[in-house]
C-alpha positions as CSV (number, residue, x, y, z in Angstrom):
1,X,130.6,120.1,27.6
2,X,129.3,122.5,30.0
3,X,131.6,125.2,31.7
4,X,130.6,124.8,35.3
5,X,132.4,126.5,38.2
6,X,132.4,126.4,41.3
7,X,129.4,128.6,41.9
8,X,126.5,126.1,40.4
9,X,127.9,123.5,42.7
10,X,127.9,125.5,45.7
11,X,124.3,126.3,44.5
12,X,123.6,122.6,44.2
13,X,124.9,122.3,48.0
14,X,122.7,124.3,49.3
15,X,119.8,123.4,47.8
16,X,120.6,119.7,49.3
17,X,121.6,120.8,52.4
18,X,118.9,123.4,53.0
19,X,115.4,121.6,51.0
20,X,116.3,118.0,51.0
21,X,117.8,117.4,54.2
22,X,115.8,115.4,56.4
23,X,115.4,117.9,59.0
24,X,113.1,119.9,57.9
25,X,110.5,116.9,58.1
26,X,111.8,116.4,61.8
27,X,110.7,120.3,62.2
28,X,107.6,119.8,61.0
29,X,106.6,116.5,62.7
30,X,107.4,119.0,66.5
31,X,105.1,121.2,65.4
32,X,102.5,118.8,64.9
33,X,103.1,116.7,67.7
34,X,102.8,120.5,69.6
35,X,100.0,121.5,67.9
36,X,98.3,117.7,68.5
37,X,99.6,117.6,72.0
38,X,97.4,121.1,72.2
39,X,94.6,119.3,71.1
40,X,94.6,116.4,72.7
41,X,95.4,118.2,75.9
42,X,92.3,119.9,75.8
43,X,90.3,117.2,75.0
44,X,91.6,115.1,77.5
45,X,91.4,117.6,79.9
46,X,87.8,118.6,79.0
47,X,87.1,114.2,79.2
48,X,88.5,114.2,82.7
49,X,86.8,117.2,84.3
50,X,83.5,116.5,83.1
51,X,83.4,113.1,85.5
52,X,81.4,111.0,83.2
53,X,79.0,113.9,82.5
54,X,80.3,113.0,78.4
55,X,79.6,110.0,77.3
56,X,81.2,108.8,74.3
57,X,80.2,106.6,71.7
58,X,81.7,103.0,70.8
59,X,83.0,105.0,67.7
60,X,84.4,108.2,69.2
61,X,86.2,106.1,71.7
62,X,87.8,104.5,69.3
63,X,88.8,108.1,67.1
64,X,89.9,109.0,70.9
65,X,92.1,106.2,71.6
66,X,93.3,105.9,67.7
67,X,94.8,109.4,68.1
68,X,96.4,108.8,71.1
69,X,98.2,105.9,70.2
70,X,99.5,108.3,66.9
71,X,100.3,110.4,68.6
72,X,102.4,108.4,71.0
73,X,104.1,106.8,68.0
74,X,105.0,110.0,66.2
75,X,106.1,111.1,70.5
76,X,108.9,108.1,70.2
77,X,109.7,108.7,66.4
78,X,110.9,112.0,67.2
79,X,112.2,111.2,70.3
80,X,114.5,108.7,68.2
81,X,115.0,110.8,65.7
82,X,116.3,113.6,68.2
83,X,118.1,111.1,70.1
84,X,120.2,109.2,66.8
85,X,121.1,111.6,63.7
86,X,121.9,108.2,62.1
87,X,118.4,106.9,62.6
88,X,116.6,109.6,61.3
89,X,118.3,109.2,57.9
90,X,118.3,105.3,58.1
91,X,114.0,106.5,58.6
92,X,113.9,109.2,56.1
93,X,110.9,107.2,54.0
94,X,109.0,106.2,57.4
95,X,109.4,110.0,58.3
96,X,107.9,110.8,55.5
97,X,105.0,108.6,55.4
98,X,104.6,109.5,58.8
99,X,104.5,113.0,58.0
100,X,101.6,112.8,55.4
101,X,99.5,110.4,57.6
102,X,99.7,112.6,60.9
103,X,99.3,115.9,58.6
104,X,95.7,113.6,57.9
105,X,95.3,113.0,61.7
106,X,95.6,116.7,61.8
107,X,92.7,117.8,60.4
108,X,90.5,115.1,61.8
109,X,91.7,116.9,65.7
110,X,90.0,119.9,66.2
111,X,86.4,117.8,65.0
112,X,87.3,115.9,68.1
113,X,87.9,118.3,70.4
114,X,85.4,121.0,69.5
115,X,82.2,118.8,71.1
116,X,83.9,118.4,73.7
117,X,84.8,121.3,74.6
118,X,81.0,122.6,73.9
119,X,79.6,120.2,76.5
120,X,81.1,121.5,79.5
C-alpha cells in the first residue's frame, strides 16, 4: 500500500475545491452574460435610434430575437444560481451545457452587431 500523508490529500482538496467547484462556471457565465449584454446593448441601441431606417430580414429578426431570449435565460440562470448555492449544484450539468451553448452564441454576437452598427 501506498504511504500517503496528509499533504497529497490536502493537494487533492484543493484541486476539488479550486478546479472542480461549480463556481468557476458561474464566473464565467457573468462574464458572458456582460460581454453579451455589451453586445446586445449596442445593437439594440443602434435598432432603436435608427427609427426604422434598418430594416431587418425575416432571418435576422429571428438571430435578433433568438439571442435575446438566450440571453434572458442564461440572465435568470444566474440570477438563480446567485440567489440558491443549493440550486446551482442541484444545476451543475444544465450549467454546463449552458455554458458551451452560450460560449456558441458568443461568437455568432459581434456578426450581429457589426452591420448594424455600420449603417448608422
Amino acid at each position: 500500500m501506498w504511504k500517503l500523508d496528509e499533504s497529497y490529500f490536502y493537494q487533492l482538496k484543493n484541486v476539488a475545491i479550486n478546479r472542480l467547484s461549480p463556481g468557476s462556471v458561474i464566473i464565467y457565465l457573468v462574464g458572458l452574460c456582460l460581454y453579451s449584454l455589451v453586445i446586445l446593448g449596442t445593437s439594440t441601441w443602434a435598432l432603436w435610434e435608427s427609427q426604422g431606417r434598418i430594416v431587418l430580414g425575416e432571418i435576422l429578426n429571428l438571430v435578433y430575437f433568438s439571442l435575446l431570449i438566450i440571453f434572458l435565460i442564461l440572465a435568470v440562470y444566474l440570477s438563480m444560481c446567485l440567489i440558491s448555492e443549493k440550486f446551482l449544484f442541484k444545476s451543475q450539468k444544465f450549467g454546463t451545457v449552458v455554458m458551451v451553448v452560450y460560449t456558441l452564441v458568443m461568437s455568432i454576437e459581434p456578426f450581429f452587431c457589426l452591420p448594424s452598427m455600420g449603417k448608422l
